[in-house]
CHARMM-style PDB file with segment names, atoms N, HN, CA, C and O in Angstrom:
ATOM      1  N   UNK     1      36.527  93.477 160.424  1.00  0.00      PROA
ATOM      2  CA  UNK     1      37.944  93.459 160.196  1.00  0.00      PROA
ATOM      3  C   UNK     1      38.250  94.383 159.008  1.00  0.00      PROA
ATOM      4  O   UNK     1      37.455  94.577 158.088  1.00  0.00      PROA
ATOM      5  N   UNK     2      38.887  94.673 159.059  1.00  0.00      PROA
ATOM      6  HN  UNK     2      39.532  94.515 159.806  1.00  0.00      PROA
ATOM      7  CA  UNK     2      39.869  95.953 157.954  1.00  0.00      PROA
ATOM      8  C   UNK     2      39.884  95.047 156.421  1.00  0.00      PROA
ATOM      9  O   UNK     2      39.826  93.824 156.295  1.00  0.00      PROA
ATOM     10  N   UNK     3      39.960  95.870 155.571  1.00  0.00      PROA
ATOM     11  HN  UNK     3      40.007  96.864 155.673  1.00  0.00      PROA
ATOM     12  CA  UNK     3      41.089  95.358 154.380  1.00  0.00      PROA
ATOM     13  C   UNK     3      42.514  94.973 154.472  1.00  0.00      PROA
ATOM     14  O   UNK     3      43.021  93.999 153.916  1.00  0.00      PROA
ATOM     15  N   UNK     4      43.080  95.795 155.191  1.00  0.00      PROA
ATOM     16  HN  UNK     4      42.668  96.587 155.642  1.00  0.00      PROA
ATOM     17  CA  UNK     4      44.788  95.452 155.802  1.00  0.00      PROA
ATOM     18  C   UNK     4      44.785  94.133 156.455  1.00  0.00      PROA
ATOM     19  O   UNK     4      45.490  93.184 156.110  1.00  0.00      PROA
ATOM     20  N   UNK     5      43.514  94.148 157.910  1.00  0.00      PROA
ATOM     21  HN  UNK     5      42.941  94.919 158.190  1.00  0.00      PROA
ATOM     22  CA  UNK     5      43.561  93.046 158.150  1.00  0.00      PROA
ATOM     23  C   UNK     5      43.402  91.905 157.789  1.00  0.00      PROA
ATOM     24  O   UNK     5      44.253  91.091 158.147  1.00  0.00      PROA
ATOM     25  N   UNK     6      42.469  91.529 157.110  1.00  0.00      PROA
ATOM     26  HN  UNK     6      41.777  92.190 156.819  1.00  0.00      PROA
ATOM     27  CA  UNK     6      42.056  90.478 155.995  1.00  0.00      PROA
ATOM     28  C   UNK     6      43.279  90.134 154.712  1.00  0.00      PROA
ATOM     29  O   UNK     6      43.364  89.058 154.119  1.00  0.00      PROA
ATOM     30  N   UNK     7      43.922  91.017 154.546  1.00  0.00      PROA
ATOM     31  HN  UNK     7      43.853  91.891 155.028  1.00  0.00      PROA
ATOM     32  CA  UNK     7      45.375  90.709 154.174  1.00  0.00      PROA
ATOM     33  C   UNK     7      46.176  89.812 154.455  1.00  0.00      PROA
ATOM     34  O   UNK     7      46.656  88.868 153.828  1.00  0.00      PROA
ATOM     35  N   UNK     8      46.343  90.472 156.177  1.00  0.00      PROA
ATOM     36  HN  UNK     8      45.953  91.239 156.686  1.00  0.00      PROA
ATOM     37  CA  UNK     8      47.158  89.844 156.557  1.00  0.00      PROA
ATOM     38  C   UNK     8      47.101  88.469 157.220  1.00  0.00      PROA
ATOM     39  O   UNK     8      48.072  87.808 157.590  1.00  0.00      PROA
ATOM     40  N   UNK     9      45.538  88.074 157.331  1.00  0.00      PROA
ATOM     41  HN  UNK     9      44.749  88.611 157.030  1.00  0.00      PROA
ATOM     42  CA  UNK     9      45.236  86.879 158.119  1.00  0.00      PROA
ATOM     43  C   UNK     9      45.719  86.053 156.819  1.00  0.00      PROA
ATOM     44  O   UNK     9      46.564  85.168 156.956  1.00  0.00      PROA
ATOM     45  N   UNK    10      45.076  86.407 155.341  1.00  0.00      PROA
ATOM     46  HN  UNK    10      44.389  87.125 155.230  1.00  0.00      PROA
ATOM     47  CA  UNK    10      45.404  85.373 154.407  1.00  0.00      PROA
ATOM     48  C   UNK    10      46.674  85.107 154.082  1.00  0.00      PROA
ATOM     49  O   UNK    10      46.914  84.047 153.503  1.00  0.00      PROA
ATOM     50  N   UNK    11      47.745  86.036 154.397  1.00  0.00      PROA
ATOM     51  HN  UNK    11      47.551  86.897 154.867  1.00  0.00      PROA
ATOM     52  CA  UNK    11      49.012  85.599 153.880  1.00  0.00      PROA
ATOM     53  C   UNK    11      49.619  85.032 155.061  1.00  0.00      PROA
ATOM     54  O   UNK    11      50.721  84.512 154.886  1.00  0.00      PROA
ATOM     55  N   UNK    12      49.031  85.020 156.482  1.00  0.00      PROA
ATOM     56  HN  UNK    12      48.136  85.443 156.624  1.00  0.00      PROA
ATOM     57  CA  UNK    12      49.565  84.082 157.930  1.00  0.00      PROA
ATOM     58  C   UNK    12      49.140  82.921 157.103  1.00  0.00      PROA
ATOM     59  O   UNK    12      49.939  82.116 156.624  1.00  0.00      PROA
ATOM     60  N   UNK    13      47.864  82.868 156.955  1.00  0.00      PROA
ATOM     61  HN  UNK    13      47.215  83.522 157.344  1.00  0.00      PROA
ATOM     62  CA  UNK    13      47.285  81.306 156.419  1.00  0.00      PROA
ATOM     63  C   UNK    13      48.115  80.658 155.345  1.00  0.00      PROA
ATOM     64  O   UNK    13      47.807  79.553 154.899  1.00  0.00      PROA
ATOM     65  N   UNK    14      49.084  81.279 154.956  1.00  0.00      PROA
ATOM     66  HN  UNK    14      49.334  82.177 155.318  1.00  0.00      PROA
ATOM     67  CA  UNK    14      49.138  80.771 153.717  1.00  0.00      PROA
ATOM     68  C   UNK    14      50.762  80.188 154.094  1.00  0.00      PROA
ATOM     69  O   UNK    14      51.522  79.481 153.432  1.00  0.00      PROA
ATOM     70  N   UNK    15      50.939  80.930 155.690  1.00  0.00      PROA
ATOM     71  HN  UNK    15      50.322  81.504 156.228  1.00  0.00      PROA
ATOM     72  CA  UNK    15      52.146  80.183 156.086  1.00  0.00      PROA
ATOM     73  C   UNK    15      53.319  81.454 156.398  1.00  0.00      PROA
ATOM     74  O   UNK    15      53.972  81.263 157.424  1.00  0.00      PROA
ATOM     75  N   UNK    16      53.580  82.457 155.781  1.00  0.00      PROA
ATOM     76  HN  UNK    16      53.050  82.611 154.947  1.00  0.00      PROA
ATOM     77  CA  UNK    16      54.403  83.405 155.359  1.00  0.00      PROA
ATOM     78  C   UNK    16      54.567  84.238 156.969  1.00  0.00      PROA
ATOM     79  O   UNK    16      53.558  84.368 157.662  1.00  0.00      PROA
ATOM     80  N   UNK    17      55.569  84.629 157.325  1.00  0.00      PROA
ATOM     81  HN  UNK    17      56.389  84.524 156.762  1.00  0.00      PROA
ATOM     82  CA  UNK    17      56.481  85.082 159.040  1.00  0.00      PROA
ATOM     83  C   UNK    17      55.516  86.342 158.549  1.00  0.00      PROA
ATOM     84  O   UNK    17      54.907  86.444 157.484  1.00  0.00      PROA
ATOM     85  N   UNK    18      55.564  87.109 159.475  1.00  0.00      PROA
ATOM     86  HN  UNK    18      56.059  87.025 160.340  1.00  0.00      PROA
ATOM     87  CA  UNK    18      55.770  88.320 159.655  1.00  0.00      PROA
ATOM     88  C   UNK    18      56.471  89.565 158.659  1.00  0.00      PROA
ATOM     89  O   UNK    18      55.898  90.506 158.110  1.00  0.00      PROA
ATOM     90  N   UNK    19      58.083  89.151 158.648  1.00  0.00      PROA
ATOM     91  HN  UNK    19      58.548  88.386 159.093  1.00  0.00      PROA
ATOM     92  CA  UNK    19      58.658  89.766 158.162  1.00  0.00      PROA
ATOM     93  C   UNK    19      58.539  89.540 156.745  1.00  0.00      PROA
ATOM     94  O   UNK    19      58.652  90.630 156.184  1.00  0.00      PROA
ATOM     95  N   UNK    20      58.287  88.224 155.579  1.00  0.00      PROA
ATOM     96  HN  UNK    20      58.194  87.339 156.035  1.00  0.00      PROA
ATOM     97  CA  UNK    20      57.489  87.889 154.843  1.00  0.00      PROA
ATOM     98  C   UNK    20      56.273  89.163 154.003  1.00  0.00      PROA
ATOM     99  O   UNK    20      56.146  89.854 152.992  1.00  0.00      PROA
ATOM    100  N   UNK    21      55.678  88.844 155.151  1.00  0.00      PROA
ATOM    101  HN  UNK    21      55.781  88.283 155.973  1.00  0.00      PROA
ATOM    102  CA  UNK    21      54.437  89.367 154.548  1.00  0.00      PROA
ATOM    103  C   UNK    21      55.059  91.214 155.058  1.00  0.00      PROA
ATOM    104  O   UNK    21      54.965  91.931 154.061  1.00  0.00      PROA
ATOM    105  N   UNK    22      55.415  91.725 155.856  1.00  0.00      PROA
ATOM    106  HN  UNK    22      55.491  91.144 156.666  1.00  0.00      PROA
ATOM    107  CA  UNK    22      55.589  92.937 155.910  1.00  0.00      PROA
ATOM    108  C   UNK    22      56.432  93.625 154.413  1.00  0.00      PROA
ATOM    109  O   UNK    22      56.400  94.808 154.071  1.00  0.00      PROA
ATOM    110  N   UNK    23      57.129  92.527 153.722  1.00  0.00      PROA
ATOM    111  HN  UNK    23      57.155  91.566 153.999  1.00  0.00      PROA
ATOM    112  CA  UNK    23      57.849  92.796 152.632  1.00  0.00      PROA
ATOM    113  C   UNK    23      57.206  93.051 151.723  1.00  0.00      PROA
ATOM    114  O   UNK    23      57.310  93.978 150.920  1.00  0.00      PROA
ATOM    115  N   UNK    24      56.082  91.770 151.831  1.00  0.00      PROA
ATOM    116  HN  UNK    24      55.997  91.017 152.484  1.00  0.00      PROA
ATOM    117  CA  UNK    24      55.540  91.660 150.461  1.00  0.00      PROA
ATOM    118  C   UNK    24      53.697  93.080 150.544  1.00  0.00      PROA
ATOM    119  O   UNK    24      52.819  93.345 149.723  1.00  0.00      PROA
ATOM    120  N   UNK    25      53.916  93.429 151.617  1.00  0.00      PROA
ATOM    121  HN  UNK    25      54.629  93.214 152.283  1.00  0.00      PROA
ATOM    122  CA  UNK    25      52.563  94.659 151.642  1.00  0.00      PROA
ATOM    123  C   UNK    25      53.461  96.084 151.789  1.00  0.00      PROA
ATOM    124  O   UNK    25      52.939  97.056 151.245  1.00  0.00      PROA
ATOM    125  N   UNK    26      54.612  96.288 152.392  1.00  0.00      PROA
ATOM    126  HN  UNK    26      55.036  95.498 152.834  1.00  0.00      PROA
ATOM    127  CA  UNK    26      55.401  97.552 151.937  1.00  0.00      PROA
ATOM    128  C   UNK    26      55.432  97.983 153.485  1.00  0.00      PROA
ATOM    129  O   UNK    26      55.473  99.207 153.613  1.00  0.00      PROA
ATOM    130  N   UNK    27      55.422  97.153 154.873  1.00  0.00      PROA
ATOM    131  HN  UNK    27      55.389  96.159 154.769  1.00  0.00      PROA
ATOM    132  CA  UNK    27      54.742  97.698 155.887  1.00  0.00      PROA
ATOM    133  C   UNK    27      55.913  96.760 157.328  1.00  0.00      PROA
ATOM    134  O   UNK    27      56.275  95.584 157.283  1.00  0.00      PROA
ATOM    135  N   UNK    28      56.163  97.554 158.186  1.00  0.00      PROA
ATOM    136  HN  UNK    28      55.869  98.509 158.222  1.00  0.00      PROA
ATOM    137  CA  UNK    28      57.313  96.448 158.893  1.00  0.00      PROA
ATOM    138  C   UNK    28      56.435  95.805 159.805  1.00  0.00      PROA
ATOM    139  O   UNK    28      55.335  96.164 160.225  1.00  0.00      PROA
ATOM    140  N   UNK    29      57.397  94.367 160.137  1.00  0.00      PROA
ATOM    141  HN  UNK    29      58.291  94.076 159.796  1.00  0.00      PROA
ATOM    142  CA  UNK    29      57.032  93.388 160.732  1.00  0.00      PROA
ATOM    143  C   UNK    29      56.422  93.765 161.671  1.00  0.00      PROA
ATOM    144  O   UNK    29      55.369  93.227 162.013  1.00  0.00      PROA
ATOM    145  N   UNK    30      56.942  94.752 162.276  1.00  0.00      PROA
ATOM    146  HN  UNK    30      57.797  95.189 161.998  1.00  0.00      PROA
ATOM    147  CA  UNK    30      56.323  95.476 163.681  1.00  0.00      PROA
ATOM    148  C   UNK    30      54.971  95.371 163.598  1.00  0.00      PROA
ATOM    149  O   UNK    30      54.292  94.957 164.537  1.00  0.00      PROA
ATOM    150  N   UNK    31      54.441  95.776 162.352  1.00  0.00      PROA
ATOM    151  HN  UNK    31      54.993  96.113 161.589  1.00  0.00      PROA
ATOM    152  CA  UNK    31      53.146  96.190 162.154  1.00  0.00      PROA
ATOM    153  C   UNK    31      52.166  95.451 161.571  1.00  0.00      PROA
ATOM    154  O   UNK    31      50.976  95.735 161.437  1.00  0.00      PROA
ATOM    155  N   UNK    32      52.850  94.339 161.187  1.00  0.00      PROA
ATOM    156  HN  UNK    32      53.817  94.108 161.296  1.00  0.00      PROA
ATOM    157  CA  UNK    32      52.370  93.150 161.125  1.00  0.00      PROA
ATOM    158  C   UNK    32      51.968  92.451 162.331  1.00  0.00      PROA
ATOM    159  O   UNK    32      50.776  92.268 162.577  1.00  0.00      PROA
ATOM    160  N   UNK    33      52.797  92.092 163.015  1.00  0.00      PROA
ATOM    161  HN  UNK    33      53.766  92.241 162.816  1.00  0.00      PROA
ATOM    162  CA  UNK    33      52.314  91.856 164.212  1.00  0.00      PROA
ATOM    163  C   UNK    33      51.436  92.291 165.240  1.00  0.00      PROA
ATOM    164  O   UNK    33      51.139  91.616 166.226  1.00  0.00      PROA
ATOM    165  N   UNK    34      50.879  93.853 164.893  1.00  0.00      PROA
ATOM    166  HN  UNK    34      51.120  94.401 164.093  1.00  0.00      PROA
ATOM    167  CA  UNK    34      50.409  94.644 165.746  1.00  0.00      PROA
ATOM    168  C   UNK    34      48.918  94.126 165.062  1.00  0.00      PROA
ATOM    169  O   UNK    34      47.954  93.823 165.765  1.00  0.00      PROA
ATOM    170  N   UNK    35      48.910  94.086 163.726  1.00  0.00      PROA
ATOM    171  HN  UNK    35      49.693  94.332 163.154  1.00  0.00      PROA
ATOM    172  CA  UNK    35      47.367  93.639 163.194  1.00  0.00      PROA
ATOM    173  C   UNK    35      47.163  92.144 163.388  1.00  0.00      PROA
ATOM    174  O   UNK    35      45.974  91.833 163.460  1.00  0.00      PROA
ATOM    175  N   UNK    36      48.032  91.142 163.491  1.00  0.00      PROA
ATOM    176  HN  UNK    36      48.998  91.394 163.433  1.00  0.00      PROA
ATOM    177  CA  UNK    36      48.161  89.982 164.159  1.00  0.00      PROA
ATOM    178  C   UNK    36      47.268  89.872 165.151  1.00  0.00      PROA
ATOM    179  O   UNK    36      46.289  89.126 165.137  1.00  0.00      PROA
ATOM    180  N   UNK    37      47.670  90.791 166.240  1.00  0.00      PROA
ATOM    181  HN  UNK    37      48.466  91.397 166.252  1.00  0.00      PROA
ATOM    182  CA  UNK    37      47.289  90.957 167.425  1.00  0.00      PROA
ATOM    183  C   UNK    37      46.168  91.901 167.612  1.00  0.00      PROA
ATOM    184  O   UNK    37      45.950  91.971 168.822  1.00  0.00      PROA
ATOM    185  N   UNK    38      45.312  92.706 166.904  1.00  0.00      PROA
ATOM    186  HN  UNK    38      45.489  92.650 165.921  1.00  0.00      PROA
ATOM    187  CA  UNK    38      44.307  92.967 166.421  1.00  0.00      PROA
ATOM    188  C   UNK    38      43.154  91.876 166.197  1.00  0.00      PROA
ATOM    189  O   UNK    38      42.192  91.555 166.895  1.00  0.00      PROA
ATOM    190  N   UNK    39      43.644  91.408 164.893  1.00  0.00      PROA
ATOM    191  HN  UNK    39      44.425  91.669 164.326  1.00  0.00      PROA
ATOM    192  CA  UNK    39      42.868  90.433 164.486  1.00  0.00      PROA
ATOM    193  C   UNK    39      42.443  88.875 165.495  1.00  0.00      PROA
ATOM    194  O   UNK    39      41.515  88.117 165.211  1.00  0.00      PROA
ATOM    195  N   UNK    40      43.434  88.699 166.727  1.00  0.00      PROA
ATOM    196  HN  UNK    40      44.188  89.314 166.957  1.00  0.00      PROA
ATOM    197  CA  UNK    40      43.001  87.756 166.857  1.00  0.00      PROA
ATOM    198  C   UNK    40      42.374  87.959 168.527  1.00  0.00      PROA
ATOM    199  O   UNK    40      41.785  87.120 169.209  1.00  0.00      PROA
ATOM    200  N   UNK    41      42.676  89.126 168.813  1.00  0.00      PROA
ATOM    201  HN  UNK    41      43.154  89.808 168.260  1.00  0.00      PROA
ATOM    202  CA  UNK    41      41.227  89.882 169.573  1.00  0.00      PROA
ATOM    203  C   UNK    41      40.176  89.991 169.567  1.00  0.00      PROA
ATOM    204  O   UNK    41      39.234  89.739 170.319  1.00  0.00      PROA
ATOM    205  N   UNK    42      40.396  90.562 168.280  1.00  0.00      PROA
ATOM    206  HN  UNK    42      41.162  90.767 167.669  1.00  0.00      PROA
ATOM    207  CA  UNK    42      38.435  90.799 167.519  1.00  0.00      PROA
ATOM    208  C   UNK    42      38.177  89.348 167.269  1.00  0.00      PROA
ATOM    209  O   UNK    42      36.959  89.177 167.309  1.00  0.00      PROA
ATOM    210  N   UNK    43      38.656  88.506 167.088  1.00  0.00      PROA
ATOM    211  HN  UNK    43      39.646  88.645 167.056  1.00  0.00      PROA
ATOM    212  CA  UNK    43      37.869  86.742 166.685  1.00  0.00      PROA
ATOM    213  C   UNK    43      37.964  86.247 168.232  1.00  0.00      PROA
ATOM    214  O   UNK    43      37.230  85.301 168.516  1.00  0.00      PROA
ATOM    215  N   UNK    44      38.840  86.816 169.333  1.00  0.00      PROA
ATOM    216  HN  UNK    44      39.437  87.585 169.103  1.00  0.00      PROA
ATOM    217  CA  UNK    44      38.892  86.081 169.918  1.00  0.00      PROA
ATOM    218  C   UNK    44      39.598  84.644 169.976  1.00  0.00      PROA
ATOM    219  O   UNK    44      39.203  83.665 170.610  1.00  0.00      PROA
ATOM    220  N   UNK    45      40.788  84.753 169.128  1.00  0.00      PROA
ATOM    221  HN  UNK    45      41.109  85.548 168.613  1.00  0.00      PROA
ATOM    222  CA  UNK    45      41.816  83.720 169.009  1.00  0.00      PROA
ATOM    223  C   UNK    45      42.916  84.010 170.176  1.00  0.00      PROA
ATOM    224  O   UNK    45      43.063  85.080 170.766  1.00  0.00      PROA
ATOM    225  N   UNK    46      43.675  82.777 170.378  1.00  0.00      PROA
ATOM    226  HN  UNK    46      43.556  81.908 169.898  1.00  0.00      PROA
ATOM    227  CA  UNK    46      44.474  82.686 171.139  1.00  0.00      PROA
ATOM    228  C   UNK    46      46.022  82.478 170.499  1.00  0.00      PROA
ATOM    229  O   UNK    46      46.949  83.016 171.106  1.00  0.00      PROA
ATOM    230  N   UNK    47      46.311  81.692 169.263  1.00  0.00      PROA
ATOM    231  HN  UNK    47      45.558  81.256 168.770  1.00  0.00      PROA
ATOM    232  CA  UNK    47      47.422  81.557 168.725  1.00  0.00      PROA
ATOM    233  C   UNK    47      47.265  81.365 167.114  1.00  0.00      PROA
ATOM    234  O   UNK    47      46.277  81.552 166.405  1.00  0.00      PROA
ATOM    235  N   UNK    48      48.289  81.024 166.853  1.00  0.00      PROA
ATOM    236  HN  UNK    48      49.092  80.871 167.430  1.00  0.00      PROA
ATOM    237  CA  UNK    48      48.693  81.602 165.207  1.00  0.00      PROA
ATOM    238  C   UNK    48      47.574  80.183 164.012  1.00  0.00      PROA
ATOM    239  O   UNK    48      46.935  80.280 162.965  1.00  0.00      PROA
ATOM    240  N   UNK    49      47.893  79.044 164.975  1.00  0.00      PROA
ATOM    241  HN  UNK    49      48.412  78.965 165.826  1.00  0.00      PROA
ATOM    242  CA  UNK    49      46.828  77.715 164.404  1.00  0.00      PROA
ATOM    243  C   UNK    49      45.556  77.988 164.832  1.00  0.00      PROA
ATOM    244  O   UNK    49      44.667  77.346 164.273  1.00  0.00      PROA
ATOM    245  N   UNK    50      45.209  78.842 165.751  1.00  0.00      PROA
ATOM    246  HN  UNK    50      45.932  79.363 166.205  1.00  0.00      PROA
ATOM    247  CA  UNK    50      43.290  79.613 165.799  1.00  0.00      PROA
ATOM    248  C   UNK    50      42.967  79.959 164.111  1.00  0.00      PROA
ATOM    249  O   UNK    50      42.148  79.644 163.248  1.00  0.00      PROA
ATOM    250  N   UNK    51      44.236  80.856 164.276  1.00  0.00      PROA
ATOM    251  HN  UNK    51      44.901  81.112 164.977  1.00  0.00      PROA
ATOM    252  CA  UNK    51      44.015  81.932 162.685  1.00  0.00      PROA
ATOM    253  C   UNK    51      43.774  81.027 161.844  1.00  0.00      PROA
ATOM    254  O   UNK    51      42.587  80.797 161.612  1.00  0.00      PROA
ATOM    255  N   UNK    52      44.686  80.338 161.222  1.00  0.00      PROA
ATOM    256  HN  UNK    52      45.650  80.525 161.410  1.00  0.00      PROA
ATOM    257  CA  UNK    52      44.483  79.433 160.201  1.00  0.00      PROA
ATOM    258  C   UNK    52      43.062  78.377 160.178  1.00  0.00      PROA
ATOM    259  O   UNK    52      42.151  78.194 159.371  1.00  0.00      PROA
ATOM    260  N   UNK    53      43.432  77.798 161.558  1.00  0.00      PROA
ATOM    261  HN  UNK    53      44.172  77.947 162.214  1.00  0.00      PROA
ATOM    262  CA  UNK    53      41.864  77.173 161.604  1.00  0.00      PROA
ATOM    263  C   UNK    53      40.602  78.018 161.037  1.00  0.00      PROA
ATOM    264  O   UNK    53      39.832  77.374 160.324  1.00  0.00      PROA
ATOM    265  N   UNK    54      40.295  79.386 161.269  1.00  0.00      PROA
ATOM    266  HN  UNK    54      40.921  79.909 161.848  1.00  0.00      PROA
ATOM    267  CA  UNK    54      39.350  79.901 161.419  1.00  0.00      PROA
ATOM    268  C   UNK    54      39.003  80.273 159.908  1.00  0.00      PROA
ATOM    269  O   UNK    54      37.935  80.290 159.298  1.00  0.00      PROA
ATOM    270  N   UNK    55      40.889  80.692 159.377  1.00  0.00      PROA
ATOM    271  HN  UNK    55      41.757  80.678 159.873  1.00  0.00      PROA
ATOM    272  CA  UNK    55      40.852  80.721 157.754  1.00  0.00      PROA
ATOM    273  C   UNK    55      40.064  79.559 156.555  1.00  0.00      PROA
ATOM    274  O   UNK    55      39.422  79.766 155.525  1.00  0.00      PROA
ATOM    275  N   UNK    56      40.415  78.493 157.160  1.00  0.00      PROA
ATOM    276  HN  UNK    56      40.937  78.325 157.996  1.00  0.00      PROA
ATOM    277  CA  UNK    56      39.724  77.381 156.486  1.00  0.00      PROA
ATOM    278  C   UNK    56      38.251  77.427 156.891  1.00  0.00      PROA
ATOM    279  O   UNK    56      37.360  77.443 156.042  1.00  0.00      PROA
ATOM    280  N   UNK    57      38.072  77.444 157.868  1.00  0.00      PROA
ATOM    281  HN  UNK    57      38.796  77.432 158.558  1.00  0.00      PROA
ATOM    282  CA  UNK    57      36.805  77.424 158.623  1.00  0.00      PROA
ATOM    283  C   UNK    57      35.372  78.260 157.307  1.00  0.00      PROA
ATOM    284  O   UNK    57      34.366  77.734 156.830  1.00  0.00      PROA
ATOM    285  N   UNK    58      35.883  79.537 157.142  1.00  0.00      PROA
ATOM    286  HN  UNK    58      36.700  79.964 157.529  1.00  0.00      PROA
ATOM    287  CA  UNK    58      35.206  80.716 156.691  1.00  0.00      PROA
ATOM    288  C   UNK    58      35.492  80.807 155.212  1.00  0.00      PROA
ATOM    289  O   UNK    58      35.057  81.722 154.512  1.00  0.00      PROA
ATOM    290  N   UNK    59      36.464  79.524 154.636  1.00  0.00      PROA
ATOM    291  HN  UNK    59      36.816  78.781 155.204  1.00  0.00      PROA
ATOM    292  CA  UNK    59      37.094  79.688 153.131  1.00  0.00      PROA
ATOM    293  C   UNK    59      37.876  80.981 152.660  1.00  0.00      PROA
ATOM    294  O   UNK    59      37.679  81.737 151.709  1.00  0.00      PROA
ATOM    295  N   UNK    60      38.697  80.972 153.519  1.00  0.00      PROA
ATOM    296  HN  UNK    60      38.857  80.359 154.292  1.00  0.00      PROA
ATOM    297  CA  UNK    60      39.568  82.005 152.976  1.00  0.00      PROA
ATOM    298  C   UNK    60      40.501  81.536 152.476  1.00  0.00      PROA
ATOM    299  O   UNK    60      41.045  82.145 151.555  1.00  0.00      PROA
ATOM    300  N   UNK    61      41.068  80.109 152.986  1.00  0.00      PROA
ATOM    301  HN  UNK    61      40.625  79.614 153.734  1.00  0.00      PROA
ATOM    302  CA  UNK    61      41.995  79.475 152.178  1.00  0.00      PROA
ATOM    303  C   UNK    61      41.244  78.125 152.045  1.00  0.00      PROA
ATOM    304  O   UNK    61      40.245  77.649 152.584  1.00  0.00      PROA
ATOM    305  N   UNK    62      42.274  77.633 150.957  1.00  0.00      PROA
ATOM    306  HN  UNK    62      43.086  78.020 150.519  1.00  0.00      PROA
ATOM    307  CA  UNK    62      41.381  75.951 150.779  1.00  0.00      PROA
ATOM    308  C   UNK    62      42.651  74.728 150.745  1.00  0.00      PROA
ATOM    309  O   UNK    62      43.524  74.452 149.922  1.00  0.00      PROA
ATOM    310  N   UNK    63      42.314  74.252 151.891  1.00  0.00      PROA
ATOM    311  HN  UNK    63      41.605  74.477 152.560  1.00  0.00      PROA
ATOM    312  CA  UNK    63      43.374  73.325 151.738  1.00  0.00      PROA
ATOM    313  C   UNK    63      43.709  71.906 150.724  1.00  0.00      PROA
ATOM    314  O   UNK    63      44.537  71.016 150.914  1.00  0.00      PROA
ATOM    315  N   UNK    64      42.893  72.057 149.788  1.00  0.00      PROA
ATOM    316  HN  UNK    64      42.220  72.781 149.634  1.00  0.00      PROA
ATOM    317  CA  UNK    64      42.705  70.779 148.454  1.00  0.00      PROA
ATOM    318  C   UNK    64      43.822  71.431 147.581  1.00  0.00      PROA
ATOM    319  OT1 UNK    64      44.124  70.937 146.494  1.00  0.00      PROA
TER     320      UNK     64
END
């Protein structure tokens, strides 16, 4: 996975839309979504609670 991508999985995990996180990296939603949909190819995810699951899973986020 990318640096961009790994970005953007942590700030999905962390809850934040699309348009959110496209604000807060300088980059439009469009293209957020396009690495969305990247990222959950390459893992082989199906929806947005895969991601997060997989985030905790691997400690990218911590839910304590």
């Amino acid at each position: 996975m990318s640096e961009r991508e790994l970005q953007v999985l942590e700030m999905i995990a962390q809850g934040l839309t699309n348009p959110q996180i496209g604000a807060q990296l300088g980059i439009s939603h469009k293209t957020v979504a396009r690495h969305r949909e990247r990222i959950m190819k390459k893992l082989d995810l199906h929806s947005g609670t895969e991601l997060v699951k997989f985030a905790i899973r691997t400690g990218l986020i911590d839910v304590n």
